[in-house]
N, C-alpha and C positions, 0 to 999 in steps of 0.2 A: 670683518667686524670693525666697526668704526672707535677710536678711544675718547674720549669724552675727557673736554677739563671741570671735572665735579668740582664745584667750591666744597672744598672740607680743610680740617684744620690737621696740624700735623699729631698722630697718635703721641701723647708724652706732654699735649702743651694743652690750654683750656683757655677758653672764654672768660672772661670774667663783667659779668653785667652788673648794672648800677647798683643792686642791693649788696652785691660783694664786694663791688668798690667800697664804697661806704661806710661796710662794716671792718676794711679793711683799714681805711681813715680812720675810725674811731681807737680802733685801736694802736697805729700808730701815734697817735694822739695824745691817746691816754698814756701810754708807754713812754714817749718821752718826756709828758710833766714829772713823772716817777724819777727817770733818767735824770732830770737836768737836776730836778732837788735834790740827788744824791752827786751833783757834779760832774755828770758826765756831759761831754758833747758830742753836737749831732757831724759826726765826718762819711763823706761817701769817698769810696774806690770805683775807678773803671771797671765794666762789664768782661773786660778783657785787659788780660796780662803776660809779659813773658812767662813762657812757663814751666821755666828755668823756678821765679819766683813761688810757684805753687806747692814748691816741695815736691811733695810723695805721690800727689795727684789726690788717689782716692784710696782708701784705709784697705782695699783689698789689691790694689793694682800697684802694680813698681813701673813702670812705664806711662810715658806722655801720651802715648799713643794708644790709652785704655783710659777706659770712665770720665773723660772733657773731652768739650768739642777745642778740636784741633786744626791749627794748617798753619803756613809759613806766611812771616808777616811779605806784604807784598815790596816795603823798601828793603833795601840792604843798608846794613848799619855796621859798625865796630863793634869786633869782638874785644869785651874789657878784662884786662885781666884784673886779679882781687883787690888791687891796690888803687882800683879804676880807672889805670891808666889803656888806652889801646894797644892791643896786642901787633905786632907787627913781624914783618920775614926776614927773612935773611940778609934779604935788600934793603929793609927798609919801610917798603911798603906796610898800609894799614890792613890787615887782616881782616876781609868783609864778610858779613854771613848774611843769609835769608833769616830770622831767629824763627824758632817754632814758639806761636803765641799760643793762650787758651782760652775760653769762657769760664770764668769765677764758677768753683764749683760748688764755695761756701764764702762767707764774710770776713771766717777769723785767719786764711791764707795769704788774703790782701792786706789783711789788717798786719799781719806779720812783716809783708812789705815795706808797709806804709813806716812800721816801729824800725825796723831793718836800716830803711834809707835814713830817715830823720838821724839816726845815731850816728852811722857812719859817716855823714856828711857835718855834725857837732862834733865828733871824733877827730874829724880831718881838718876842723875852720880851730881845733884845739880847744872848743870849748867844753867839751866833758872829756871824761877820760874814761874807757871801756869800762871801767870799775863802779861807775859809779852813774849808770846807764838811770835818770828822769822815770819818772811814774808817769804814765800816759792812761789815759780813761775818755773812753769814747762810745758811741752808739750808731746804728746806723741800720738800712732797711732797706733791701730790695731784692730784686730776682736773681738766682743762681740758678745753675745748668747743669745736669749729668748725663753722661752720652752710657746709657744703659741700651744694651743690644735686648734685652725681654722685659720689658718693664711687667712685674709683679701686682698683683690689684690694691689700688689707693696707692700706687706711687707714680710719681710726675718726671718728666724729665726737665721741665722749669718749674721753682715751685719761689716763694720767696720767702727771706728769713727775715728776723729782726733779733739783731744783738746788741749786747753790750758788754764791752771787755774792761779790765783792770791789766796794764801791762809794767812791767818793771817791781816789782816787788812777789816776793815769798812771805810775806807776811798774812796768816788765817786770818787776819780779820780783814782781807780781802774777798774771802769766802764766805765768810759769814755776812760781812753786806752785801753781798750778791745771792746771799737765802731770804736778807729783808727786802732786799728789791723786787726780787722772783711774789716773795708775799704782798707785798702792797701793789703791784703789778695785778697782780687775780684781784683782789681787792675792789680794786679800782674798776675792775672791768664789770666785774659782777655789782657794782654800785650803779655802775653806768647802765647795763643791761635791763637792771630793776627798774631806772627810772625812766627810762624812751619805755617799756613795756607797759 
């Protein structure tokens, strides 16, 4: 029996032809005139991250090595310890590791990152102080990944999201403009929908 290389696509990921493009543009589109008016901005994160950074991984899983796609970065780098300094032995030496990276398995994990490092590096140059951690608000849209072993029907193992976060504040009227954005958001689209039809 001879094996054959069939062109086929991977079970979990899809095509997306010109009319989904498009209506995938409009909607980003529309989404962030919504975004910018309520001051948010457009920031992108790497497809990939340590994944150390990802937390928990995935709401069902406590392991790296369940629900993202996984493997060891190919340089070796310094283990840092909290204070970001390099870890080092008893000799001396820098403490080298392979780190285990992952594929983004949602936006608001990187985005936690992204709010993570900016502080800690304002914390360190002593311009804020932990107490008193900046209000960050941002938007942003692309593909994430979930390394699902049965994928269940109408679920993807890349799909793409579009968020937008309010970070550094406990104040509800964070929430509540993010129910007016969520409404002018459909709004918008169904405006837009009406008039291309």
């Amino acid at each position: 029996m001879e094996i054959g290389n069939i062109p086929r696509k991977i079970k979990g990921f899809r095509d997306i032809d010109a009319d989904g493009n498009e209506l995938r543009q409009t909607i980003i589109r529309e989404a962030a005139k919504v975004y910018r008016s309520y001051g948010f901005e457009h920031g992108d994160t790497p497809v990939l991250e340590y994944a150390d950074a990802l937390g928990k991984y995935m709401p069902d899983e406590d392991t790296v090595d369940k629900g993202v796609y996984n493997f060891r970065n190919p340089e070796e780098e310094p283990v840092l310890l909290t204070d970001g300094s390099e870890m080092r032995d008893a000799e001396g030496k820098v403490v080298m590791e392979f780190h285990p990276l992952a594929m983004r398995y949602d936006l608001t994990a990187p985005l936690a990152r992204v709010y993570s490092e900016r502080l800690f590096m304002d914390v360190k140059r002593g311009q804020i102080m932990e107490s008193n951690a900046p209000l960050f608000r941002r938007f942003q849209f692309g593909p994430v990944y979930r390394y699902e072993l049965k994928l269940l029907p109408g679920r993807f193992r890349e799909f793409w999201q579009l968020d937008f976060d309010t970070v550094g504040t406990s104040d509800v009227a964070a929430d509540a403009e993010a129910c007016m954005i969520l409404s002018m958001h459909s709004k918008q689209l169904v405006w837009n929908a009406a008039a291309t039809s």
